[in-house]
Short mmCIF file of the C-alpha atoms (twelve columns), coordinates in Angstrom:
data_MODEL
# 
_entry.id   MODEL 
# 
loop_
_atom_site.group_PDB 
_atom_site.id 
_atom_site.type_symbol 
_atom_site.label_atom_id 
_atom_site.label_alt_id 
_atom_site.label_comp_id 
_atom_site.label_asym_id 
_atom_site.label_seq_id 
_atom_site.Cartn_x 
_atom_site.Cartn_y 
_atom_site.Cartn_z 
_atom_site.pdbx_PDB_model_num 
ATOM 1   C CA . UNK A 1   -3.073 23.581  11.317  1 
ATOM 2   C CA . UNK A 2   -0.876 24.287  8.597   1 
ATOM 3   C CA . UNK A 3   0.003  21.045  6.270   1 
ATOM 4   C CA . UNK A 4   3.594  20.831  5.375   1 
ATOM 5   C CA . UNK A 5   4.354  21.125  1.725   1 
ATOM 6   C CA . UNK A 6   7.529  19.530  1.058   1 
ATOM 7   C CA . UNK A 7   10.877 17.733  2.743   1 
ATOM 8   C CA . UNK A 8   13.374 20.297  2.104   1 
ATOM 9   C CA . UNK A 9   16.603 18.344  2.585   1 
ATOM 10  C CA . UNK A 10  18.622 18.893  5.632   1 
ATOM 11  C CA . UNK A 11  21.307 21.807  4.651   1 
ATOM 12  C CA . UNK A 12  24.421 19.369  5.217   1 
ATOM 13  C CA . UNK A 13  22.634 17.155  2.621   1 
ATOM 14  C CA . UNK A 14  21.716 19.586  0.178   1 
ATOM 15  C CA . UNK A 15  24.848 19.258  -1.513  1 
ATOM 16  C CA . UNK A 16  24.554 15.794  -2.393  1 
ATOM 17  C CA . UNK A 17  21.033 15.412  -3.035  1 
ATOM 18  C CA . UNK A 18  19.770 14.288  -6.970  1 
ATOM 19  C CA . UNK A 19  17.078 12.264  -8.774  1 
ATOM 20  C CA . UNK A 20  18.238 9.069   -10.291 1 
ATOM 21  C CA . UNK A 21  15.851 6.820   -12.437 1 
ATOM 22  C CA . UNK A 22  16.078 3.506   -11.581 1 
ATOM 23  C CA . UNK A 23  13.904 -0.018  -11.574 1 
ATOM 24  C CA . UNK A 24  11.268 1.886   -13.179 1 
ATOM 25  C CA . UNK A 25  10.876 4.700   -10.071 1 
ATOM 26  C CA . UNK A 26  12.105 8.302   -9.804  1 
ATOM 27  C CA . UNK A 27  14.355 7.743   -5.937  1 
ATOM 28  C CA . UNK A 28  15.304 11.002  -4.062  1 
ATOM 29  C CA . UNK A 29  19.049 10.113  -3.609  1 
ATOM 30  C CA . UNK A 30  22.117 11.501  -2.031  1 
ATOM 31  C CA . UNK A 31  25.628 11.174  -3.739  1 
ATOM 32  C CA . UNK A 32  28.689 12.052  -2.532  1 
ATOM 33  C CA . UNK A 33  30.118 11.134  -6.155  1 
ATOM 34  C CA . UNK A 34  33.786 9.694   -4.815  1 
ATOM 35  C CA . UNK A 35  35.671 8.156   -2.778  1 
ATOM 36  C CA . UNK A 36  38.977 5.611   -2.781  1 
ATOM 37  C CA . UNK A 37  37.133 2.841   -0.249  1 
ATOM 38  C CA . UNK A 38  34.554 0.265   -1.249  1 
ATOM 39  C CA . UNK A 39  30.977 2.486   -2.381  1 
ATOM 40  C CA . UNK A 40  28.642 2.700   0.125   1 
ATOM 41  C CA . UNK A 41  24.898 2.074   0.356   1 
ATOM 42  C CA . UNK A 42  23.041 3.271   2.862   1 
ATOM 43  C CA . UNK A 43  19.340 1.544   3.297   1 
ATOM 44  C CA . UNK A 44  16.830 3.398   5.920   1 
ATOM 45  C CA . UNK A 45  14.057 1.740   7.689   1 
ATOM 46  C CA . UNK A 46  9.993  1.731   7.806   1 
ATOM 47  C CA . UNK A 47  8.576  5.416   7.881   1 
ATOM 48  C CA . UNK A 48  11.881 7.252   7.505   1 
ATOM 49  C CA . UNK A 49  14.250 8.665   5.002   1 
ATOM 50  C CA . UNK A 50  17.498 9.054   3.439   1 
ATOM 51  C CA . UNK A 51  17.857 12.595  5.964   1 
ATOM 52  C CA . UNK A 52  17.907 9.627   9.037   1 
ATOM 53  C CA . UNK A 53  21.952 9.540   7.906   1 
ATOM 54  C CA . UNK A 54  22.244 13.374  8.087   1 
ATOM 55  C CA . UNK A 55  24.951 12.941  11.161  1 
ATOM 56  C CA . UNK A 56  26.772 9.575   9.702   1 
ATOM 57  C CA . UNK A 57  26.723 10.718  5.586   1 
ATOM 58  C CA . UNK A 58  29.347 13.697  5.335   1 
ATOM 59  C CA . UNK A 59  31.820 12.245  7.301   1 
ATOM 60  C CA . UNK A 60  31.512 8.401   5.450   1 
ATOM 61  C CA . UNK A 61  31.800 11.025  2.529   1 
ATOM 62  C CA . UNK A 62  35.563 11.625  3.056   1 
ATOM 63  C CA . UNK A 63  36.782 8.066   2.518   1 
ATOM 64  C CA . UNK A 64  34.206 6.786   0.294   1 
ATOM 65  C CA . UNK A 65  31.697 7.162   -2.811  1 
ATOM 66  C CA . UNK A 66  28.115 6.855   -0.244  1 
ATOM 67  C CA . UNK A 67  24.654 6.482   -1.579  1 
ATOM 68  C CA . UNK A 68  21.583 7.474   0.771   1 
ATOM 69  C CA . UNK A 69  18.481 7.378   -0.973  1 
ATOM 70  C CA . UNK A 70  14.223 7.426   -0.215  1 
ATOM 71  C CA . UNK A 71  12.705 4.105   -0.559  1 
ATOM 72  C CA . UNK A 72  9.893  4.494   -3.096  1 
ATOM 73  C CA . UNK A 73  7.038  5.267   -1.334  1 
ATOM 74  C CA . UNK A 74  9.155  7.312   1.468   1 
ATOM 75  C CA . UNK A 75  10.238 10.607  1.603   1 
ATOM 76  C CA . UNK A 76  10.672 12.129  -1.742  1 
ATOM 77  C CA . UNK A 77  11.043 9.274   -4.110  1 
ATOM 78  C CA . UNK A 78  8.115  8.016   -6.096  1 
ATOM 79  C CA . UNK A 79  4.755  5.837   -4.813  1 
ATOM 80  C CA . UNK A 80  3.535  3.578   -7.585  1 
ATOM 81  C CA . UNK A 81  0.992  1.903   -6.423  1 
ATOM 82  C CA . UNK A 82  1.876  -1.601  -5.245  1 
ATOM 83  C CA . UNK A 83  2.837  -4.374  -3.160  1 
ATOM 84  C CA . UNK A 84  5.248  -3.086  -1.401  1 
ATOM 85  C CA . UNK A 85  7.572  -5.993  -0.168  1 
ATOM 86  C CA . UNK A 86  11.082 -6.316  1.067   1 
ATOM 87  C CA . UNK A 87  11.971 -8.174  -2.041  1 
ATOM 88  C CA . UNK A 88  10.479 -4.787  -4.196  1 
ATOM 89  C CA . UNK A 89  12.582 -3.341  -2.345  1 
ATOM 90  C CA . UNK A 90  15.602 -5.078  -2.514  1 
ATOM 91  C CA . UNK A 91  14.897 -4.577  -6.724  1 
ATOM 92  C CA . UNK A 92  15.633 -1.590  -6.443  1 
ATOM 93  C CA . UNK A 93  18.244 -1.038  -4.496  1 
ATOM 94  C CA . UNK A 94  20.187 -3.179  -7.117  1 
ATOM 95  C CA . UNK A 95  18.772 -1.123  -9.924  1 
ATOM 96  C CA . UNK A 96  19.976 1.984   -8.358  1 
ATOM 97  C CA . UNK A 97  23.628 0.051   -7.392  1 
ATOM 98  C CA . UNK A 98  23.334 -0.390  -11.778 1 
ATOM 99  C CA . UNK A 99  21.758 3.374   -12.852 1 
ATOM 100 C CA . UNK A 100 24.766 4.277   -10.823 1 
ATOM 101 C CA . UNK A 101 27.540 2.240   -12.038 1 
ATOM 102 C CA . UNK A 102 28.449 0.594   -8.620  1 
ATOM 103 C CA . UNK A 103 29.505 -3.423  -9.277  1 
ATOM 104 C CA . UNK A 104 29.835 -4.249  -6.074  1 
ATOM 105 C CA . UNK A 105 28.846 -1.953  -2.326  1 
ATOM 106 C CA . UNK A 106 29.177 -2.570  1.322   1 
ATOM 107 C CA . UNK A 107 25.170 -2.149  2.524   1 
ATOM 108 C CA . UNK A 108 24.509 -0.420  5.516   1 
ATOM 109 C CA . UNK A 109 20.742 -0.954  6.760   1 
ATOM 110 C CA . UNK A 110 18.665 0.435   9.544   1 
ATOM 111 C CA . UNK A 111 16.144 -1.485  11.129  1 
ATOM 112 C CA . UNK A 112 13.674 -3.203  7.684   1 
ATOM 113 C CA . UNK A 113 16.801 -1.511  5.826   1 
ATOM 114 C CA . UNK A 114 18.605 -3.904  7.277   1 
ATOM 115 C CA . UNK A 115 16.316 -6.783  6.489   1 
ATOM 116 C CA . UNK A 116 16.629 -5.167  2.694   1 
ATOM 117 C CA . UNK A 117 20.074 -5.176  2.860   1 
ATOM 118 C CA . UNK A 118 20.076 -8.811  4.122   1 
ATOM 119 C CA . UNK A 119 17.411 -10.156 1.092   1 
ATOM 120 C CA . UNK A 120 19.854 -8.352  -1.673  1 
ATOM 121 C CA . UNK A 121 22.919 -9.975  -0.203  1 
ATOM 122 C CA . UNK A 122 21.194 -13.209 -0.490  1 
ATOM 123 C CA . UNK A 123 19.933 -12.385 -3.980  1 
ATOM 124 C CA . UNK A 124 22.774 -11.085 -5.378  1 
ATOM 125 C CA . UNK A 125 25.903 -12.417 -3.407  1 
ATOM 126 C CA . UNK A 126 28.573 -10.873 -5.574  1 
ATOM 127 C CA . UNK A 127 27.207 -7.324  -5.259  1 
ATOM 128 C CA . UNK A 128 27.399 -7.044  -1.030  1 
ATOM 129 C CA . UNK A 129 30.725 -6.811  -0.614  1 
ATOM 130 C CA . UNK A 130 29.740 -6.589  3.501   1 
ATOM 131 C CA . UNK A 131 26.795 -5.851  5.715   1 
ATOM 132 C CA . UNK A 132 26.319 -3.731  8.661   1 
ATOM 133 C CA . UNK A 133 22.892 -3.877  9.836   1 
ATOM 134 C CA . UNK A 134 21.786 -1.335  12.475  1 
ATOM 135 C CA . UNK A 135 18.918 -2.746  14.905  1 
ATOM 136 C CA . UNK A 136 17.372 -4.807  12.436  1 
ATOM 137 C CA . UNK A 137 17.603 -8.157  9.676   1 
ATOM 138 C CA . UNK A 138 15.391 -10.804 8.315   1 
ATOM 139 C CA . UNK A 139 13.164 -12.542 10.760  1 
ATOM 140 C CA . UNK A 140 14.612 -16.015 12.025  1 
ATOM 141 C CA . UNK A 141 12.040 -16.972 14.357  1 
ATOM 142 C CA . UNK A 142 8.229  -17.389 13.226  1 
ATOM 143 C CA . UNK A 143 5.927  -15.065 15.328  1 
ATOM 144 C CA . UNK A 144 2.805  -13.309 15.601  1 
ATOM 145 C CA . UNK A 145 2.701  -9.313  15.408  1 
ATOM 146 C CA . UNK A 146 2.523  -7.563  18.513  1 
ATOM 147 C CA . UNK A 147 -1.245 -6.632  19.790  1 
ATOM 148 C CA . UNK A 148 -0.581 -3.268  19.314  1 
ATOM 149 C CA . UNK A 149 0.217  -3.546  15.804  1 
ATOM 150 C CA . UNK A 150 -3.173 -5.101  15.148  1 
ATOM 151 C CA . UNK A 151 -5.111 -1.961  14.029  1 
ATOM 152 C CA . UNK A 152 -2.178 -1.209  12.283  1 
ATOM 153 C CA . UNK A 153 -2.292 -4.760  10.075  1 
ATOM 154 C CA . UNK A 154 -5.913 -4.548  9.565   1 
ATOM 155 C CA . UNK A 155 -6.762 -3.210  6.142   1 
ATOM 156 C CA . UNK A 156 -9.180 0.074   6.689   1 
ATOM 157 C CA . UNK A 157 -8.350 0.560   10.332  1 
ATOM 158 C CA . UNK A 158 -5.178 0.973   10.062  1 
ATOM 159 C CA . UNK A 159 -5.652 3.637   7.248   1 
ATOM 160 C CA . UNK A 160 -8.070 5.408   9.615   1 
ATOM 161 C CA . UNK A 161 -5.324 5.454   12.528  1 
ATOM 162 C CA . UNK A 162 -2.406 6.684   9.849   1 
ATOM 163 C CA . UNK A 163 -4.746 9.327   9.237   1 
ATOM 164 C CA . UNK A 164 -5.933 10.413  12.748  1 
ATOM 165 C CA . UNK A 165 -2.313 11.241  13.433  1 
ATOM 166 C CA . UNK A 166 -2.915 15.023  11.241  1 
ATOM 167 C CA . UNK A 167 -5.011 16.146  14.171  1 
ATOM 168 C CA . UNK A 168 -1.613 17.709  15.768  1 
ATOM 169 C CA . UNK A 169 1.674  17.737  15.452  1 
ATOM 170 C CA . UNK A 170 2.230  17.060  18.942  1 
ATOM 171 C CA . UNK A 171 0.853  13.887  19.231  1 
ATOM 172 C CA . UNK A 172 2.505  12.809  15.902  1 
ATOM 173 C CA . UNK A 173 5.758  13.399  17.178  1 
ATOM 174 C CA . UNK A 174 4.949  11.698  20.255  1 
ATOM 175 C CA . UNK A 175 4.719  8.824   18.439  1 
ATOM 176 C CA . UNK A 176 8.640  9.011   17.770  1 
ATOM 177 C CA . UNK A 177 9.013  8.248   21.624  1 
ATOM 178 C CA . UNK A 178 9.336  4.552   21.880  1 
ATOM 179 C CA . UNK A 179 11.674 4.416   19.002  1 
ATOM 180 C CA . UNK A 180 14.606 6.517   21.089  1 
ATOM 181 C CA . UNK A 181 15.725 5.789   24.589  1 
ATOM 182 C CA . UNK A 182 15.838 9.284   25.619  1 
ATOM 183 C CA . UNK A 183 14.001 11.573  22.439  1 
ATOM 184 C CA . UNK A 184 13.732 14.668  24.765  1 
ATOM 185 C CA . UNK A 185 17.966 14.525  25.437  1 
ATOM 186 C CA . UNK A 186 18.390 14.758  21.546  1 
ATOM 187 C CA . UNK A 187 19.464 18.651  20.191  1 
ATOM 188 C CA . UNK A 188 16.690 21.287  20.389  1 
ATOM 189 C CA . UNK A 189 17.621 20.859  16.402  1 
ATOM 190 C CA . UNK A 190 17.441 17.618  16.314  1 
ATOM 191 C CA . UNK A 191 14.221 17.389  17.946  1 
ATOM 192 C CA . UNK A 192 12.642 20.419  15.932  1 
ATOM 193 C CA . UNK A 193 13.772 18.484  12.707  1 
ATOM 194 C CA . UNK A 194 11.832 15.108  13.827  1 
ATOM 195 C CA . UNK A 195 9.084  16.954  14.640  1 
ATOM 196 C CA . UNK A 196 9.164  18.351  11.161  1 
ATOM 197 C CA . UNK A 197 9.325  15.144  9.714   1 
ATOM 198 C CA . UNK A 198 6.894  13.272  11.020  1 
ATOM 199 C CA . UNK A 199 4.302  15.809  10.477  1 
ATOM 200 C CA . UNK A 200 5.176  15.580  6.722   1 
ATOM 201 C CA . UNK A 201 4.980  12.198  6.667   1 
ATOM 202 C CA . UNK A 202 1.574  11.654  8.452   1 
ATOM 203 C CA . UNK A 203 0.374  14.051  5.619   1 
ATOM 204 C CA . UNK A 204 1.690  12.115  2.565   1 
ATOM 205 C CA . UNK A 205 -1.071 9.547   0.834   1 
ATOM 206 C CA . UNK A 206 1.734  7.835   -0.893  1 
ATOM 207 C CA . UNK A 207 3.552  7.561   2.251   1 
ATOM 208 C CA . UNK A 208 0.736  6.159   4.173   1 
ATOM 209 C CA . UNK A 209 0.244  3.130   1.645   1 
ATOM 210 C CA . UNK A 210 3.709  2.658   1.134   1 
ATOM 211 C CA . UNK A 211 4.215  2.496   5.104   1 
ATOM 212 C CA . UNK A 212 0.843  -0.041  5.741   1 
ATOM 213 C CA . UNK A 213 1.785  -2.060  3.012   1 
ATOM 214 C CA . UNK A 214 5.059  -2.825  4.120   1 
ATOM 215 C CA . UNK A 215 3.967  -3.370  7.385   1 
ATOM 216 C CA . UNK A 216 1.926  -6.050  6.596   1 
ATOM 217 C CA . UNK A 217 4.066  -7.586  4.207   1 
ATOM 218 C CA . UNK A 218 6.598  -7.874  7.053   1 
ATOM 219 C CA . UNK A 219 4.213  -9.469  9.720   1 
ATOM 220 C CA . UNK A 220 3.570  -11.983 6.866   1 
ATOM 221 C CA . UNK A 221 7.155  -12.706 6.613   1 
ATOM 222 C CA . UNK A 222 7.777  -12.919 9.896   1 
ATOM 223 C CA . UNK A 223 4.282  -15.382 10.111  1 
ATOM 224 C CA . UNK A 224 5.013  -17.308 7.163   1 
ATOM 225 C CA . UNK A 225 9.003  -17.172 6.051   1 
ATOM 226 C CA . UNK A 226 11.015 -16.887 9.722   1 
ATOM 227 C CA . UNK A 227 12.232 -20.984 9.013   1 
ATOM 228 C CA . UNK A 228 12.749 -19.811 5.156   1 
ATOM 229 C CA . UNK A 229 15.387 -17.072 5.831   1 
ATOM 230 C CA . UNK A 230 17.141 -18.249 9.067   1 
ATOM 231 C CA . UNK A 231 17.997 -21.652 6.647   1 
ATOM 232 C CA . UNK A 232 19.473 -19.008 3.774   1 
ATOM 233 C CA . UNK A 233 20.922 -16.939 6.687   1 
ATOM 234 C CA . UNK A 234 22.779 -19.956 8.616   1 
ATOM 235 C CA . UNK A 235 24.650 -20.554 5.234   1 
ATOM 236 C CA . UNK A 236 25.214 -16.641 4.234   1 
ATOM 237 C CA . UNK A 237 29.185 -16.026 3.326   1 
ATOM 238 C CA . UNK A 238 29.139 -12.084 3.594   1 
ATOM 239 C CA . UNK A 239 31.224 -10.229 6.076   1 
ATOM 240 C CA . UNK A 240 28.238 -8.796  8.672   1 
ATOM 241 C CA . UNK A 241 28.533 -6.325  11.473  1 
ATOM 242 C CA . UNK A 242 25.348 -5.434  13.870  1 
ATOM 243 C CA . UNK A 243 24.936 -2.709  15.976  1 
ATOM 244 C CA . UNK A 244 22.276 -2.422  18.175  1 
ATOM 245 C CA . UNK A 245 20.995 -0.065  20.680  1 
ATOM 246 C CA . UNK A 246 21.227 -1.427  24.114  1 
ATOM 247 C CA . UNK A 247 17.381 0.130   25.496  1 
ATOM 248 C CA . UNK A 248 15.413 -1.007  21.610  1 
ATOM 249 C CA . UNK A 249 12.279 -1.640  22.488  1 
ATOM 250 C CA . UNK A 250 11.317 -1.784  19.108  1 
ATOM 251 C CA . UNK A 251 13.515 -4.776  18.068  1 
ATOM 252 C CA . UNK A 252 15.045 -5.890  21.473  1 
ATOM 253 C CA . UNK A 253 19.045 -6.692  21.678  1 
ATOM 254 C CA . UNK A 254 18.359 -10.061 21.871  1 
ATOM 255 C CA . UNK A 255 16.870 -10.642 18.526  1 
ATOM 256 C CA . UNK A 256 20.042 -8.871  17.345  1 
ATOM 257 C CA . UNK A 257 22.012 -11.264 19.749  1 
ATOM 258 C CA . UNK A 258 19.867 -14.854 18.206  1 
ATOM 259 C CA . UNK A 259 21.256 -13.186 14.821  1 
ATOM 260 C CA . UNK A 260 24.890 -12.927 15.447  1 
ATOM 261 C CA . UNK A 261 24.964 -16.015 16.834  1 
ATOM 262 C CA . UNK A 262 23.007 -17.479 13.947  1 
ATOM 263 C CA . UNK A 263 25.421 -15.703 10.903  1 
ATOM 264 C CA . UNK A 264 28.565 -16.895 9.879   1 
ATOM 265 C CA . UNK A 265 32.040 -14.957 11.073  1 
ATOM 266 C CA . UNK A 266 29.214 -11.767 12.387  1 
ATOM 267 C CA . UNK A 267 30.108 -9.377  15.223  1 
ATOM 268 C CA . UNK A 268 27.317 -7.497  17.168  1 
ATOM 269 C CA . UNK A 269 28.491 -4.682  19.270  1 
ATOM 270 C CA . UNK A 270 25.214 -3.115  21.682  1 
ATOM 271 C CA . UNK A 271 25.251 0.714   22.425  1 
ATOM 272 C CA . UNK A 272 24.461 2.125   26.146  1 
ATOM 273 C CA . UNK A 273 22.034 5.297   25.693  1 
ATOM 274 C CA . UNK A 274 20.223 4.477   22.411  1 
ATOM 275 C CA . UNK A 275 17.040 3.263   21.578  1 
ATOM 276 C CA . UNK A 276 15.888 1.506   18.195  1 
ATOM 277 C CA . UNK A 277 17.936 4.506   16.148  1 
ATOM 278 C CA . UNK A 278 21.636 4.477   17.355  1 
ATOM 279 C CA . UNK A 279 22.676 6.378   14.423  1 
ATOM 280 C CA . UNK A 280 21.068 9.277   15.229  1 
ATOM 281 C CA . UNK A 281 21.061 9.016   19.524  1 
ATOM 282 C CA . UNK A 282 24.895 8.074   19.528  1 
ATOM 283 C CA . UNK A 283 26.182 8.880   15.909  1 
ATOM 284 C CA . UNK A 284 29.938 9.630   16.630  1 
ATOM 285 C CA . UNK A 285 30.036 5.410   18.168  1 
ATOM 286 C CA . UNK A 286 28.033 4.385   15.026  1 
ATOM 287 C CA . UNK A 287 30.443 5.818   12.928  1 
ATOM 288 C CA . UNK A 288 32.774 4.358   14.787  1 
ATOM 289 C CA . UNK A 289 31.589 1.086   14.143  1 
ATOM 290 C CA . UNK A 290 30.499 1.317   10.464  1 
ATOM 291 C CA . UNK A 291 34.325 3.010   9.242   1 
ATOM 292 C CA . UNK A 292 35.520 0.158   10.979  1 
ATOM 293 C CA . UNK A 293 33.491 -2.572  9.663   1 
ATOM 294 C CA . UNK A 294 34.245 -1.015  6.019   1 
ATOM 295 C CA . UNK A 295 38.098 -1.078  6.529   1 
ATOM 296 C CA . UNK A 296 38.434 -4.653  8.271   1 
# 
């Protein structure tokens, strides 16, 4: 089986695509360089990439200066070796925001992008000038991790499991299923690029710890810190849009729902036909939704 080398970026990113030094990491970014509306900053989720916005970023593009970049660890950006927490995270994002002269950015998060989006918001008020968080935000309600994800938390088995997924591509992308509501109605190109992707990914050491270690990190937030952030939450004064895909089983509408109703001034609108990644399963709605949210 031959092991994938590289993550070429898609050809309608390849235009935008640079390497920007910030908080002390070298981050794979896209830049679209200008723009009259507010910046943009887009913030993917657990064991993706920037390339997840490869349907929404060129169009954004024409109204707006929009940032897409790896989170260390993912993709092609760097993997120090560390804890690698939502509030690292959330670090950089701001230090990137200051490498690249942006004061102030409307944060668009997928999924634990979203929860980053959410923690810098929080941290640094005056830099969100909005949110729109796409099937995903800061736990609010204390809760054990799934059964399933037990191997996954457990330090040594869950490296082992990472690792069993190089025995084919096949099953690696069948591990993409439960994140879409229909994966196999998605473009013969769209499908051939997942496929890509996750076989990369499975094959990247760097990507493997950073993936684990967030993954446990967020099971201990959502253990430990639920009470924590829906306090901070119940008081937050930034604009907030949520999208969420009506058939997530990953994070299920009505977690999005409990977080509308918990955030001041938010609007949640649910998409029919999408899974846990709207943005790519119904990206011309999602668009919709995000140009919207920027120009309210």
């Amino acid at each position: 089986m031959t092991r994938p080398d590289s993550m070429p970026p898609p050809p309608m990113l390849m235009p935008y695509a640079r390497r920007v030094e910030a908080g002390g990491q070298w981050l794979h970014v896209y830049d679209s360089g200008s723009g009259a509306g507010v910046p943009v900053l887009l913030i993917h989720g657990l064991g993706d990439e920037a390339d997840t916005w490869r349907q929404l970023f060129p169009a954004l593009a024409r109204r707006h200066r929009v940032l897409a970049f790896d989170l260390p660890g993912f993709g092609r950006s760097s993997g120090p070796r560390l804890a690698y927490t939502g509030a690292f995270f959330a670090r950089t994002a701001a230090a990137l925001l200051a490498a690249l002269g942006v004061e102030r950015a409307a944060l668009v998060g997928h999924s634990m992008g979203a929860a980053i989006a959410q923690r810098l918001a929080l941290a640094a008020p005056g830099l969100a000038d909005r949110l729109v968080l796409i099937d995903g935000g800061l736990p609010i309600v204390s809760s054990r991790p799934p059964a399933q994800l037990w191997l996954f938390l457990t330090p040594g088995l869950g490296e082992a499991l990472y690792t069993s997924l190089r025995r084919s591509q096949a099953g690696a992308y069948a591990t993409l299923e439960p994140y879409y509501y229909r994966l196999a109605a998605l473009a013969d190109e769209d499908r051939a690029f997942l496929s890509a992707r996750v076989w990369a990914r499975v094959w990247s050491a760097s990507q493997r710890r950073a993936f684990l270690s967030a993954l446990r990190w967020m099971a201990i937030d959502q253990a430990t810190r639920a009470e924590h952030f829906r306090a901070r939450l119940a008081c937050a004064a930034t604009p907030t849009t949520l999208i969420w895909g009506a058939h997530d089983a990953i994070v299920p509408p009505a977690l999005g729902a409990a977080l509308a109703q918990l955030l001041p001034s938010a609007q949640l609108h649910t998409l029919d036909a999408s899974g846990h990644l709207p943005h790519q399963e119904q990206p011309q709605p999602t668009l919709a939704l995000i140009e919207h949210a920027l120009t309210k």
